[in-house]
C-alpha positions as CSV (number, residue, x, y, z in Angstrom):
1,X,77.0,-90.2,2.1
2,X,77.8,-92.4,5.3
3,X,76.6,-96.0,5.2
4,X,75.6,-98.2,7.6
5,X,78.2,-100.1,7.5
6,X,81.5,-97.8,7.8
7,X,79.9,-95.8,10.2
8,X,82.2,-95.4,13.1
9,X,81.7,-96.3,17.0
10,X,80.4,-93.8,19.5
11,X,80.7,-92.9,23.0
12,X,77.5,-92.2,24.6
13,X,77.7,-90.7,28.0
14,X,74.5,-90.6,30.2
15,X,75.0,-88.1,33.4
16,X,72.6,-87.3,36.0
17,X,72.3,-85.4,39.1
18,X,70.6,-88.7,40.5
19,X,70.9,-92.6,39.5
20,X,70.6,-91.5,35.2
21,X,67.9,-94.6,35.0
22,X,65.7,-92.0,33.0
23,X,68.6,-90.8,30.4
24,X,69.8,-94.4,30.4
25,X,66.1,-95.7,29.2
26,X,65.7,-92.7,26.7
27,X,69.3,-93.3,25.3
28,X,68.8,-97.0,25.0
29,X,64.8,-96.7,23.4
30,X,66.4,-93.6,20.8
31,X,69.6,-95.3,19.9
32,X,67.7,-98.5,19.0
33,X,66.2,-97.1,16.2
34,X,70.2,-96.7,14.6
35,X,72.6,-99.4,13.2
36,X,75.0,-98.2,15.4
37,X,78.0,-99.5,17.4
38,X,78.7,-97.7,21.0
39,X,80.1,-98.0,24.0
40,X,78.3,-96.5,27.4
41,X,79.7,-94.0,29.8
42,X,77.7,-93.5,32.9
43,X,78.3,-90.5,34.8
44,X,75.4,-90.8,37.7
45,X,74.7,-88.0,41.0
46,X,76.6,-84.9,39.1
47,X,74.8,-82.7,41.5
48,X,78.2,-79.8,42.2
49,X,80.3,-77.8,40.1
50,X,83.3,-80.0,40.8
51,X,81.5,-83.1,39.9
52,X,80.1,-81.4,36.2
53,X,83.6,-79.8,35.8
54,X,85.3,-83.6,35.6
55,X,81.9,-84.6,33.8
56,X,83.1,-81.9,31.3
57,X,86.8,-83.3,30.7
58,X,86.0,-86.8,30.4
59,X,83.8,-85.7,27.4
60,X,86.0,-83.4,26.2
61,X,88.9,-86.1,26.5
62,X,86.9,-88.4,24.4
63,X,86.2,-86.0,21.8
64,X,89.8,-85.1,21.8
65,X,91.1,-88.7,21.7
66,X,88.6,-89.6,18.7
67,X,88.0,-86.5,16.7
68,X,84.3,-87.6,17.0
69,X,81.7,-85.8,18.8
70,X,80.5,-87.8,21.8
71,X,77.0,-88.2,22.5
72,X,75.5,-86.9,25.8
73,X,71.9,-87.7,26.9
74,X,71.9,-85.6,30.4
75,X,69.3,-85.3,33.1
76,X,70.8,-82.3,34.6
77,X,68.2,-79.9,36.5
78,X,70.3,-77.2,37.6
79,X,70.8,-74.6,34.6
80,X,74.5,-73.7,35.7
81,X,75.9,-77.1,35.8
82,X,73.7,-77.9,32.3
83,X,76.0,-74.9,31.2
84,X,79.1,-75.8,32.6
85,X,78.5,-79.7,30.7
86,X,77.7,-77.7,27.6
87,X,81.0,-76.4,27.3
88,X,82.3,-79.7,25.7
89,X,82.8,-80.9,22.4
90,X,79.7,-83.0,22.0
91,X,76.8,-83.8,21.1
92,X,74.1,-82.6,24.2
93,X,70.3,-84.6,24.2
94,X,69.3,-82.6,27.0
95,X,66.0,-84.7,28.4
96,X,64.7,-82.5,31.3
97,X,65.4,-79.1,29.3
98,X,64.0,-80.8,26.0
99,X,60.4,-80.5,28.2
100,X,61.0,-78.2,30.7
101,X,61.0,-75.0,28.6
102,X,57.9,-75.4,26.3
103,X,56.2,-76.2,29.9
104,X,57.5,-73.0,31.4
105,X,55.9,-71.3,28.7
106,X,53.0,-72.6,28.6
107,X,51.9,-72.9,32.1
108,X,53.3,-69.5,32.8
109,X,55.1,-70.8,35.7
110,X,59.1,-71.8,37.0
111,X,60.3,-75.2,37.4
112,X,61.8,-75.9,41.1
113,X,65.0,-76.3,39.6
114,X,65.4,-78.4,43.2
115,X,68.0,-82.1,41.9
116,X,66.4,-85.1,43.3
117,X,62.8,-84.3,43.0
118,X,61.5,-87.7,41.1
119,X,63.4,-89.6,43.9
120,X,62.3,-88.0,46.5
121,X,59.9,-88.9,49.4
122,X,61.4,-92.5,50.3
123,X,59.0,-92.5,53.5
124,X,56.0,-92.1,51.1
125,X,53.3,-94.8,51.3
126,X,54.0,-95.3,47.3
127,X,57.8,-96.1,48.3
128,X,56.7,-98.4,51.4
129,X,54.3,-99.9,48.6
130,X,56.6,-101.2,46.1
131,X,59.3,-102.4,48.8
132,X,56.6,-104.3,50.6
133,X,55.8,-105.7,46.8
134,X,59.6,-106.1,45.8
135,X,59.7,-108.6,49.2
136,X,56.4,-110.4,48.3
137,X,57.4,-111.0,45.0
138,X,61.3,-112.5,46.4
139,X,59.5,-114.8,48.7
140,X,56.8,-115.9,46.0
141,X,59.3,-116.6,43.0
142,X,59.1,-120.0,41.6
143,X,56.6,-121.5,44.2
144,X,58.6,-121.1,46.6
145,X,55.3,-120.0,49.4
146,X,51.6,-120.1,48.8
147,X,51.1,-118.2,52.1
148,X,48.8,-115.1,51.2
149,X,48.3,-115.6,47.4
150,X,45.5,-113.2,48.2
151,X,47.2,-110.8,47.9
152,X,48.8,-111.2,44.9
153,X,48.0,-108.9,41.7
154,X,49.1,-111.2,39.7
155,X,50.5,-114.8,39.6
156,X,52.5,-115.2,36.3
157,X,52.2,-119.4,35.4
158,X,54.8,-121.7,32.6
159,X,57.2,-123.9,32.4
160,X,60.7,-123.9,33.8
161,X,62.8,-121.1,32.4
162,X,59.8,-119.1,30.5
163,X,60.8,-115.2,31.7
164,X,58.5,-115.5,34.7
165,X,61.4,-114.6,37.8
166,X,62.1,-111.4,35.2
167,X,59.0,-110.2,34.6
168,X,57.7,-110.4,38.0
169,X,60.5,-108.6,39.6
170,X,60.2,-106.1,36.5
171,X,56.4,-105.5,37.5
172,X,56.9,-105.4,41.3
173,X,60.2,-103.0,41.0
174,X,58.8,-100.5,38.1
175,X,54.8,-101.0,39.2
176,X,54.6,-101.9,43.1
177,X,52.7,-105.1,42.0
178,X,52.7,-108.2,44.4
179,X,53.3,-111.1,41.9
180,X,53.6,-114.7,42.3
181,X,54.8,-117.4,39.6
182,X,54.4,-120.7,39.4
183,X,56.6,-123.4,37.4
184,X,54.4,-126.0,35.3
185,X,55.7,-129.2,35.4
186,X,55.4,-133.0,34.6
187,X,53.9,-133.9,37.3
188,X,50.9,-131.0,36.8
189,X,51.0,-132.3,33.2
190,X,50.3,-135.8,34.2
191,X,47.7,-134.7,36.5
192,X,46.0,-132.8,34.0
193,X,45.2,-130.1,36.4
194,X,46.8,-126.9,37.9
195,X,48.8,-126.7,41.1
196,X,46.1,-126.9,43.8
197,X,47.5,-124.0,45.7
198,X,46.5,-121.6,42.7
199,X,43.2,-123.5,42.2
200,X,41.5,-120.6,43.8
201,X,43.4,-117.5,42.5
202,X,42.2,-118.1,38.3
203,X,41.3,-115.1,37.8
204,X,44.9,-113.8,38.9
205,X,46.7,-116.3,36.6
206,X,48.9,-115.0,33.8
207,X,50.5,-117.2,31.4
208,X,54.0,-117.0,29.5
209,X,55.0,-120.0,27.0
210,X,58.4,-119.5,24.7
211,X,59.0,-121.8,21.3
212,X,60.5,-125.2,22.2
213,X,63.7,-124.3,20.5
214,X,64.3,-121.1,22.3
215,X,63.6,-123.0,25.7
216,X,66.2,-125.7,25.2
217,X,69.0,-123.3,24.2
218,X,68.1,-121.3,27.2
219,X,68.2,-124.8,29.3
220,X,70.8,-125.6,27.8
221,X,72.7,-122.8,29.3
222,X,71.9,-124.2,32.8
223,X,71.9,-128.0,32.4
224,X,73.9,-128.6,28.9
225,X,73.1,-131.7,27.7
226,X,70.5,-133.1,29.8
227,X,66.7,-134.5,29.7
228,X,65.4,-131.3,31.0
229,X,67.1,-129.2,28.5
230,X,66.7,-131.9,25.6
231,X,64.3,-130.3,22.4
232,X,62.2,-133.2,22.7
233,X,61.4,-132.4,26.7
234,X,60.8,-128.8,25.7
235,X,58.2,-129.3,22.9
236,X,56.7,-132.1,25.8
237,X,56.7,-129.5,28.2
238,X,55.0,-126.1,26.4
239,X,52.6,-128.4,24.2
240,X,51.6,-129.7,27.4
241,X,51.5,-125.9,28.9
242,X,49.7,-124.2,26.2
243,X,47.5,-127.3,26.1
244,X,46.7,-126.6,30.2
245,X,46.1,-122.7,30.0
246,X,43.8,-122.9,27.1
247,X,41.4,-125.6,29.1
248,X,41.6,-123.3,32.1
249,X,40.7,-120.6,30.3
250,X,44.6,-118.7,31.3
251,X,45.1,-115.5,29.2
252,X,49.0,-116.0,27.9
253,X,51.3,-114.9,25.7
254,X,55.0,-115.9,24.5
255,X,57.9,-114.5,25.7
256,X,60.3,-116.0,23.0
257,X,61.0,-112.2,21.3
258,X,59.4,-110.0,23.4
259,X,61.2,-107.9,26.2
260,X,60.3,-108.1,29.8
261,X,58.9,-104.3,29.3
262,X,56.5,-105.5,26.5
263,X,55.3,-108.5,28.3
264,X,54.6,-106.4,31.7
265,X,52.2,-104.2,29.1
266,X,50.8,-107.1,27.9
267,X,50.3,-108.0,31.4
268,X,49.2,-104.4,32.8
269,X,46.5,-104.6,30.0
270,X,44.4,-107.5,30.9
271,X,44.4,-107.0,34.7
272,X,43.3,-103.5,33.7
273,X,40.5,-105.7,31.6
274,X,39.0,-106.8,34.3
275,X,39.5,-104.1,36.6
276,X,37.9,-100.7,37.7
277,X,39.7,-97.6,37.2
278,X,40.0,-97.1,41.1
279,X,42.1,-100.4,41.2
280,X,44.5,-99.5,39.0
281,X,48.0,-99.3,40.0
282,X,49.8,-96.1,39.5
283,X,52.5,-95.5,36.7
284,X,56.0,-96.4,37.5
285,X,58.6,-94.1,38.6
286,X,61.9,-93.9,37.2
């Protein structure tokens, strides 16, 4: 039996008859779960015969190069190009297929079959919606404006360098939220209050706070070797954070091993807390 350890490097190919963003997330969540070593071969907009036919040899190159059977996670709605990539060596995680087919049967009716479908509509008012929140969130990162903080969903507070510039793109990109964040700093600290621009907007606050140690390596990255980046600073800094959100009453959680997707759940669950089901915004699209 094959251990973990002598277990040779794959190729994984991802190919899609659009951007592959879906395969790419399923292939990256499934693979996860392996001790495994690959390298990743995306093979996006395969939407003719001649684009699926060189699709094809590449994975049948790899196969021949290696002797091992190349792993294709494939997105491909078209059944006579999914036919055509089937023909090589490999082997095929077919995602839309996978689902497609017990669905078929069940509901008694035929898929479009039409490429492009989940990308579609780019004049809808959901599209306009999470541009319009993509530039809100740009021109709100790091307290940059406090011009209409009303309409923020969210505004995500912490110190310098806590995940907040991720996660709020990550929620206005994949959700259509309008986020805000807000750096903590000394001077708030000294004050002993918030910033006053967010004085009125509590019950949009969010915090994040990371562990001191993971914060200076992070700073360190940016400013080796300075105050800002210096352990002691840190631990001053989130102590100081931590201290702030628990007085105000900020819901917050720390970022130090979690991934921008779980902390945007984390973050989708309490506003849906404290809202009604009509508010809620609508599941991403990928």
């Amino acid at each position: 039996m094959t251990t973990q350890q002598n277990i040779p490097a794959r190729t994984v190919f991802i190919v899609s008859d659009g951007t592959g963003i879906t395969a790419e997330a399923l292939a990256r969540s499934v693979l996860s779960q392996f001790n495994l070593s690959y390298s990743r071969v995306h093979i996006p907009f395969v939407d003719t015969i001649e684009k699926v036919r060189h699709a094809r040899e590449q994975i049948q190159n790899e196969y021949r190069q290696t002797g091992l059977l190349p792993i294709v996670f494939s997105t491909l709605v078209i059944p006579e190009l999914v036919c055509i990539l089937r023909e090589a060596r490999a082997l095929h995680l077919d995602v839309i297929q996978t689902f497609v087919d017990p669905l078929k049967k069940e509901l008694g009716i035929s898929p479009k079959q039409e490429i492009g479908l989940s990308h579609q509509n780019m004049e809808s008012e959901e599209y306009k919606n999470r541009i319009e929140a993509i530039n809100f969130t740009l021109a709100h990162d790091d307290g940059q404006s406090n011009r209409n903080l009303d309409e923020a969903d969210v505004i995500l507070v912490g110190v310098s360098r806590s995940g907040k510039t991720p996660t709020s793109l990550y929620l206005a990109m994949q959700y259509g939220l309008k986020v805000a964040n807000y750096p903590l700093i000394p001077e708030d600290f000294e004050r002993g209050r918030l910033p006053s621009s967010l004085e009125s907007y509590k019950n949009k606050l969010f915090g994040l706070t990371i562990q001191p140690e993971r914060l200076a390596e992070v700073r360190n990255e940016r400013r080796p070797n300075s105050r800002y980046a210096s352990l002691e600073n840190c631990r001053y800094e989130v102590f100081e954070a931590e201290g702030m959100m628990n007085l105000e009453g900020i819901p917050y959680l720390s970022s130090t091993s979690k991934s921008i997707e779980e902390i945007s759940t984390a973050i989708l669950s309490d506003m849906r807390a404290f809202s009604s089901p009509a508010q809620e915004k609508p599941s991403p699209k990928i």
